[in-house]
N, C-alpha and C positions, 0 to 999 in steps of 0.2 A: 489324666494325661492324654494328648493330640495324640492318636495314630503315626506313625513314623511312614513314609514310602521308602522303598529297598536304598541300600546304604548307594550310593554314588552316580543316585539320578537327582535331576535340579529339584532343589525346594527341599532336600535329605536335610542339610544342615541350617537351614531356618525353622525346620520343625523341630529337630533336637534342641537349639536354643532358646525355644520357646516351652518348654517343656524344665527351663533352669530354678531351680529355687531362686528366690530375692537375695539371702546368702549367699549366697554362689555368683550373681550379677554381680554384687556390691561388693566380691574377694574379688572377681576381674577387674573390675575399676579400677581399686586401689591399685591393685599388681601392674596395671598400665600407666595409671599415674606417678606410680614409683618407676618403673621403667623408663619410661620418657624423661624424671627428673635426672636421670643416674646416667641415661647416656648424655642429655646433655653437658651433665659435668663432664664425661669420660672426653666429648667430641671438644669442647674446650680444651683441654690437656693434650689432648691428640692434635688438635689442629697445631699446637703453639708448638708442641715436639717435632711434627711434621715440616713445617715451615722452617724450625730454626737450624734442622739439619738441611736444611735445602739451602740456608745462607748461612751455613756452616759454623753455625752458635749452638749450645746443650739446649736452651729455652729451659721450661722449669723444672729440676732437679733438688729442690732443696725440703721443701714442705712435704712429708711422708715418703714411702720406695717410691723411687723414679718420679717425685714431683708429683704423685697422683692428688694427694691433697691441695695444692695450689689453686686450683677450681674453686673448690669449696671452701680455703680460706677467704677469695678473692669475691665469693659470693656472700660471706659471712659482713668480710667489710662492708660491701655495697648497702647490704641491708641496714649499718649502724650510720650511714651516712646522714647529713643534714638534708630535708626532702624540702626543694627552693620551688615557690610556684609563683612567675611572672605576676607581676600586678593588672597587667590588660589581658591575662589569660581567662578564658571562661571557665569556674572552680568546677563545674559537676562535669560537664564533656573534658575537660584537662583529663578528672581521676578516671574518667569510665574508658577512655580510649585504649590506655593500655590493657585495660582488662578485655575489653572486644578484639582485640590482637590474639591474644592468648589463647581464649575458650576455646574458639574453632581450630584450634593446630593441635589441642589434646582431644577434642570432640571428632576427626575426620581417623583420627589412629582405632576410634572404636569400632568398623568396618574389616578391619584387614584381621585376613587368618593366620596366625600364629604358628598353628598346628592341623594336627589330626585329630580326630575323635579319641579321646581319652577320657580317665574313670579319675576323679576329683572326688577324695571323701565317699567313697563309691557312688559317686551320679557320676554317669555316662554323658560328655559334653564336650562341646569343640572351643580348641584354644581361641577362641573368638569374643569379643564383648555382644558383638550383634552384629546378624546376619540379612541386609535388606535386601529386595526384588530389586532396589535400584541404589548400590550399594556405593556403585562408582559415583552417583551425581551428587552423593554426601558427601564425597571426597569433593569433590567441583566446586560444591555451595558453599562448604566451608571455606575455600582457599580464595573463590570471593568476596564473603563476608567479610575476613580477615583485614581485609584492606580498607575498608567501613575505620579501622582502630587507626590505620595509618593517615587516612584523610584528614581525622578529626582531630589527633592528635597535632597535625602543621596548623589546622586552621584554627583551631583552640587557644594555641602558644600563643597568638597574639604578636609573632612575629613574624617579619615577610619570609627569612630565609629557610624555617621550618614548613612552611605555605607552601613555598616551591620545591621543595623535598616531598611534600604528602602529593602534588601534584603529578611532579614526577613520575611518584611510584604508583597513582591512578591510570597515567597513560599505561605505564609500562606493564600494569596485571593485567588490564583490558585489551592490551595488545596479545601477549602469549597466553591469557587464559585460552582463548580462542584457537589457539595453533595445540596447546595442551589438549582440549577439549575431541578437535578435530583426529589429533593422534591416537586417540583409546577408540574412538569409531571402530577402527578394522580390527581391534582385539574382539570387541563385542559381536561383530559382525560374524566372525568364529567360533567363538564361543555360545553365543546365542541367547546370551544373558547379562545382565547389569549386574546380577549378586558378585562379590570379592571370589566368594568361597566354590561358585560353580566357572568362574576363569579359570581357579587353578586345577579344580578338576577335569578340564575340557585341555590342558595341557600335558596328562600323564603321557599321551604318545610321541610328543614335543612342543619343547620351548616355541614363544611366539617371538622368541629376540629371532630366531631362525626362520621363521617363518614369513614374519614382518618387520623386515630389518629399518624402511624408512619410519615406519610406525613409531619404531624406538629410539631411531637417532632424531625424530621431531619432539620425541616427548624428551628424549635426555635434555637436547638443549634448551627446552621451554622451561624444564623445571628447575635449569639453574637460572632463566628470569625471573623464574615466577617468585625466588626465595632471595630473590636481589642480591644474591656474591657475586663474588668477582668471578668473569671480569663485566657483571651487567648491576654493578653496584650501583647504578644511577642517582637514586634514592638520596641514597649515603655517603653521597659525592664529597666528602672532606674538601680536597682541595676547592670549590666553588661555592661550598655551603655549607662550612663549618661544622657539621656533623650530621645533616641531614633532619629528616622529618620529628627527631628526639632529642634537636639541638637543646631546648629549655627542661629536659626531663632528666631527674638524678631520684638515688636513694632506688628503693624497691619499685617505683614506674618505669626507670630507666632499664630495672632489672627483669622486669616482664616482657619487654620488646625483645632484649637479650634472649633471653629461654623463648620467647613466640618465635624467632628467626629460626634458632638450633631443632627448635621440635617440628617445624616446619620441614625443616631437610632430612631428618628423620623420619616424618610421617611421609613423603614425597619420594625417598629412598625404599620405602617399605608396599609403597602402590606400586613403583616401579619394581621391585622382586617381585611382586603379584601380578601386575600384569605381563611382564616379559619374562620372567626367569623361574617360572615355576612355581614362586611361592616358596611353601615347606620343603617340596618334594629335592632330594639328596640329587646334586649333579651327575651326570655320566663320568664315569664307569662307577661309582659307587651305585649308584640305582640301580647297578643290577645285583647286589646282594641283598636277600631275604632278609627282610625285617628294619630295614633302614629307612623308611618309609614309616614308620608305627610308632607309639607310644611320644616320651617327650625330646628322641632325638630330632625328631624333623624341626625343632626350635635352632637347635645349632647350625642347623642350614640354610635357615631364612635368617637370622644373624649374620652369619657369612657372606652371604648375598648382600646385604641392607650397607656394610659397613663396606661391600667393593665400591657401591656408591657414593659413600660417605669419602671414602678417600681420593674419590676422582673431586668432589667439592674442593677438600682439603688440597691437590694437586692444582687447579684450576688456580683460585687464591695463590698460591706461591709461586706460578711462572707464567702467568699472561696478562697484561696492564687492561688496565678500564677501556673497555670500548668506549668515541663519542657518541654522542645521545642522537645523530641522524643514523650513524651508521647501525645502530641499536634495534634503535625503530625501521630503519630500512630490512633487517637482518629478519625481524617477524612476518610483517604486511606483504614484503615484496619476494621472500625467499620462502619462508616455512610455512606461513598458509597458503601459498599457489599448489604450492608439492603437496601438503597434505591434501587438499581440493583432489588433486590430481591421484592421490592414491586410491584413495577413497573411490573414486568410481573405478580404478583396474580393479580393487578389492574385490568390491561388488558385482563387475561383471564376470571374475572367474569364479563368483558364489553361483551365479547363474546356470552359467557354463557347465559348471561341474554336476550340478544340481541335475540339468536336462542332458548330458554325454555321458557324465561320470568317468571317462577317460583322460581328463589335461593332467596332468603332472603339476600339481600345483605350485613347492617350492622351484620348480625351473622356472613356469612362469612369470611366480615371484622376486625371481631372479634377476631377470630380463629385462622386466619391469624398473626393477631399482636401477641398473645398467643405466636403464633410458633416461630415467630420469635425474642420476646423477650428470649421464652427458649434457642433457637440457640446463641443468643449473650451471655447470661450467662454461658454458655456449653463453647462457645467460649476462654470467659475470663477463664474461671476454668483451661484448660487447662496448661499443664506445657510449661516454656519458651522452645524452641528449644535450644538456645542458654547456657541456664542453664544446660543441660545435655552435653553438649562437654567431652570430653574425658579427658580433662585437659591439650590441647595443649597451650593454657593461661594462665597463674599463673592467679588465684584468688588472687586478691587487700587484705591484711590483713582488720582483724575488729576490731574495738574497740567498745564494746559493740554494739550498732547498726549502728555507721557510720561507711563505709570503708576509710580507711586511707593511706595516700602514705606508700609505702615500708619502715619500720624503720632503712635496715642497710647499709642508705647514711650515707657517712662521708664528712664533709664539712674542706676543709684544710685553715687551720690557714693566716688569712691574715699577710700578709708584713707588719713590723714595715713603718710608713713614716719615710720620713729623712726631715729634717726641711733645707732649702735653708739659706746661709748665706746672713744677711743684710750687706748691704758697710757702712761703718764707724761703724758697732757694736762695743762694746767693750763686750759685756758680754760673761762671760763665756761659757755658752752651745752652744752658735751662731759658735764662735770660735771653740771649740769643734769639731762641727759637721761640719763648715768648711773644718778644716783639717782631719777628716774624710772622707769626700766627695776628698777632695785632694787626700790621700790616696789611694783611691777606685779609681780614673785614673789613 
C-alpha cells in the first residue's frame, strides 16, 4: 500500500483511492451506473409531474404509486420498438453515434465526490470512482467529446434536416463550452487545484456560490446550453426541423440520446454542487452539528443540492419559450465571455493583492466587483443597436402593427388553365373537345 499524507491536505484522496481493491472499483462503477440509470427514470417522471402541475394537468399517475413506473414502462416500449435505419444513412457511424453521445456523460460522473472517507467491507475509501490532479478537464473533455455523437449522428442520417440539427448543436457547445470553461477558472484559482475532491475541501470555510457569485451565474447559464433545454433547445428545434439532430433515430439509438441528455444534467447538476455549493458537505446551520459531515449522511446532501438543480432545468422547460438562434449566440460571444474575460482578471488581481497585503476583505471586494459588472452589462444592453442607426442603405421590412411582414407589392401571376389529356375510346364530349383542341395547338 502508497503511504497516505495527513487526512485533508491535497493529494489525501487520490492516494486513498489508489490504494482501492479492483472489487471495490468495479462495486463503484456499477453503483454509479445504476445510479445515473434510476435518476434518469426518476428525472423523466419528475420533469412530466413538474410540468403538468404547471399547466395544471396530473401528467402520469396511472403505472405504479404516483406514476413512478411510467418511465420504465415508456422505456420498456422504446426498447421493443421496430429499429428503421434510412437507406442513404452510413450503417457503422449511424450505430456508433449514439453510443459516443452516451459513454462520456457516464464516464465525466466518475470524478465527482459523493462523499467522505468511509469503511466499505472494511477498506477505508472515498465515495468517489476516481480522483485526478486534473479532475475538472475530465469533466470538460468529456462534455466535448459528447458532441463528436451529435455531429455524426445529423451527418450519417443522410438527411439535410438532421445535418442542420448536429450543426446547430456544434455551434452551440463550441460557443458555451468556452464561457463554461472560463467560469470554473476562479473556482480553481481558489482552490488551487484541478482535483473534484480538493474544491470541496478548500470550501469547508465557505461556499464559492458566495464567494463568486458571477462565476456561478456564467456556469448556471452555460450548462443549461451546454445540455441543449429549454429554453436553448436549438438543436431540437421541432418547430424548424422536425425533431432535430435524432430525426431518423427510433428503437434503443433513439433511446441512448434520451438517457445521454438526462445524464448530462445530472452529471453537469453534480460538478455544479461541487464546485459552487460545497459538494458533500451539510448546508448552514446544519454544519454546525457534530458529525453531519461523516460517514454516509453527506450523500443526502449532495442529493439535495444536485436535484435543486435539477429542478431549476425542470422549471426553465415549463415557463420560458425557445430563445432565437442570434439572440442565443449573441447571449454567449457577446455577453458571458466578455464578463467571464473580465472576472477572471479581478479574480486574479485580489489573489495577488491579498497574497502581497493580506489585508482586502475579499467577499466585499468581490462584491463590488459583481456590482460593477452587473451595471456594465445593463449599460451594455441599453445601448442602441449599431445596425438600427444605418443610414437607410436597407429598406426597412414593412410593419403591421408589431410584426414585420414581407414586402406587400408582390404580384403573383395567374397560373395556366390545365388541359385535360384525351382518353382513347372516350366518347364524351369535353374529352373530345379538348382532344381536338390539343390537335389544334400542333
Amino acid at each position: 500500500m502508497n503511504p497516505l499524507p495527513p487526512p485533508g491536505t491535497p493529494g489525501y484522496t487520490q492516494a486513498l483511492l489508489a490504494n482501492d481493491p479492483l472489487w471495490l472499483t468495479i462495486v463503484k462503477v456499477v453503483v454509479v451506473f445504476a445510479l445515473l440509470l434510476v435518476m434518469t427514470l426518476f428525472m423523466i417522471w419528475l420533469e412530466r409531474r413538474v410540468v403538468g402541475r404547471m399547466q395544471q394537468r396530473p401528467g402520469p399517475n396511472w403505472n405504479g404509486p404516483f406514476g413512478l413506473l411510467q418511465s420504465l414502462a415508456d422505456g420498456l416500449k422504446l426498447a421493443f420498438k421496430e429499429d428503421i435505419r434510412p437507406v442513404l444513412a452510413d450503417k457503422a457511424v449511424f450505430f456508433l453515434a449514439p453510443v459516443i453521445s452516451t459513454i462520456p456523460a457516464f464516464v465525466a460522473f466518475a470524478v465527482i465526490p459523493l462523499g467522505p472517507e468511509v469503511s466499505i467491507f472494511g477498506h477505508h475509501t472515498a465515495l468517489q470512482v476516481a480522483d485526478l490532479p486534473v479532475g475538472i478537464l475530465v469533466v470538460l473533455a468529456c462534455s466535448s467529446v459528447g458532441v463528436y455523437g451529435i455531429v455524426l449522428s445529423g451527418w450519417a442520417s443522410g438527411s439535410p434536416y438532421p445535418l442542420l440539427g448536429s450543426l446547430r448543436s456544434a455551434a452551440q457547445v463550441i460557443s458555451y463550452e468556452l464561457a463554461l470553461g472560463l467560469s470554473i477558472i476562479g473556482v480553481v484559482l481558489y482552490a488551487g487545484s484541478l482535483s473534484t475532491a480538493d474544491i470541496v475541501a478548500a470550501q469547508q470555510s465557505g461556499w464559492y456560490i458566495w464567494l463568486l457569485p458571477v462565476s456561478f451565474i456564467v456556469f448556471a447559464i452555460s450548462m443549461v446550453g451546454e445540455t441543449n433545454r429549454a429554453p436553448f433547445d436549438l438543436p431540437e428545434a421541432e418547430s424548424e426541423l422536425v425533431g432535430g439532430f435524432h430525426t431518423e433515430y427510433s428503437s434503443l439509438k433513439f433511446a441512448l440520446f434520451f438517457l445521454a441528455e438526462y445524464v448530462n444534467m445530472v452529471t453537469l447538476s453534480a460538478v455544479a454542487t461541487t464546485l459552487f455549493l460545497g459538494g458533500w458537505m451539510a448546508p448552514w446551520p446544519l454544519s454546525l452539528i457534530p458529525g453531519v459531515n461523516s460517514g454516509w449522511l453527506p450523500v443526502v446532501w449532495f442529493i439535495s443540492k444536485m436535484f435543486v438543480f435539477l429542478f431549476v432545468y425542470i422549471w426553465l422547460r415549463g415557463t420560458l419559450p425557445r430563445q432565437r438562434y442570434d439572440q442565443f449566440m449573441r447571449l454567449g460571444w457577446k455577453i458571458l465571455i466578455p464578463v467571464s474575460l473580465v472576472w477572471i482578471v479581478a479574480v486574479a488581481t485580489l489573489r495577488v493583492l491579498r497574497n502581497q497585503y493580506g489585508t482586502i476583505s475579499a467577499p466585499v471586494v468581490l462584491m463590488v466587483g459583481a456590482v460593477v459588472l452587473v451595471v456594465a452589462i445593463v449599460v451594455a444592453l441599453m445601448l442602441p443597436d449599431r445596425a438600427a442607426e444605418d443610414d437607410g442603405t436597407v429598406a426597412e421590412p414593412p410593419v403591421v402593427g408589431t410584426y414585420p411582414v414581407p414586402p406587400l407589392d408582390l404580384t403573383v401571376p395567374a397560373s395556366p388553365p390545365r388541359r385535360r389529356r384525351s382518353v382513347a375510346g372516350s366518347t364524351a364530349p369535353e374529352t373530345a373537345a379538348v382532344g381536338s383542341g390539343q390537335k389544334e395547338d400542333a
